[in-house]
C-alpha positions in Angstrom: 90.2 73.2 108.5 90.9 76.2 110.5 94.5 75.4 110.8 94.7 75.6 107.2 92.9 78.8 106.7 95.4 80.5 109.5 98.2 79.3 107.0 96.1 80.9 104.3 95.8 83.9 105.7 99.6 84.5 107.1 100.7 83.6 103.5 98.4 85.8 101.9 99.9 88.5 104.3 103.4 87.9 103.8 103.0 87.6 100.0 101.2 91.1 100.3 104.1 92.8 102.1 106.8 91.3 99.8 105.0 92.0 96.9 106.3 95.9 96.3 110.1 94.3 96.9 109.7 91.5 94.6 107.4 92.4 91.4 106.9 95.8 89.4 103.9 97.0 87.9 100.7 95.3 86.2 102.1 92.2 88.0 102.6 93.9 91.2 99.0 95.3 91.1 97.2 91.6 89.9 99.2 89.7 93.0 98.2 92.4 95.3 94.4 92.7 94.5 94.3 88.7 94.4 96.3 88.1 97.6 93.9 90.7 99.4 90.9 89.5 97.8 92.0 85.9 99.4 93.0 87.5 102.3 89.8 88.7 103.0 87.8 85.8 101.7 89.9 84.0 104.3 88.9 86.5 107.2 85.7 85.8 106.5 85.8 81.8 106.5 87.3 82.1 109.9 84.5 84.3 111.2 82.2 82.1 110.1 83.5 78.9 111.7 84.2 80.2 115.3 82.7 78.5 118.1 79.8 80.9 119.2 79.6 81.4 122.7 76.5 82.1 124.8 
């Protein structure tokens, strides 16, 4: 699972910094707010399943 949330997040990343290149307004806002909003939701799944070390 991990593996695929590092995916996740790199391609929520890329598609955030190509998104001002590629789309133009109301569009460009939606795909940014939804790619961040899974961005973080992604940062936070990874947080949650690191090995905790004592």
């Amino acid at each position: 699972m991990r593996p695929f949330l590092w995916l996740a997040l790199a391609v929520a990343m890329i598609i955030n910094m190509t998104n001002s290149l590629i789309l133009d307004g109301a569009a460009r806002d939606t795909v940014g707010i939804l790619s961040g909003a899974a961005a973080i939701a992604v940062i936070i799944a990874l947080v949650r399943t690191r090995e905790r070390r004592t």
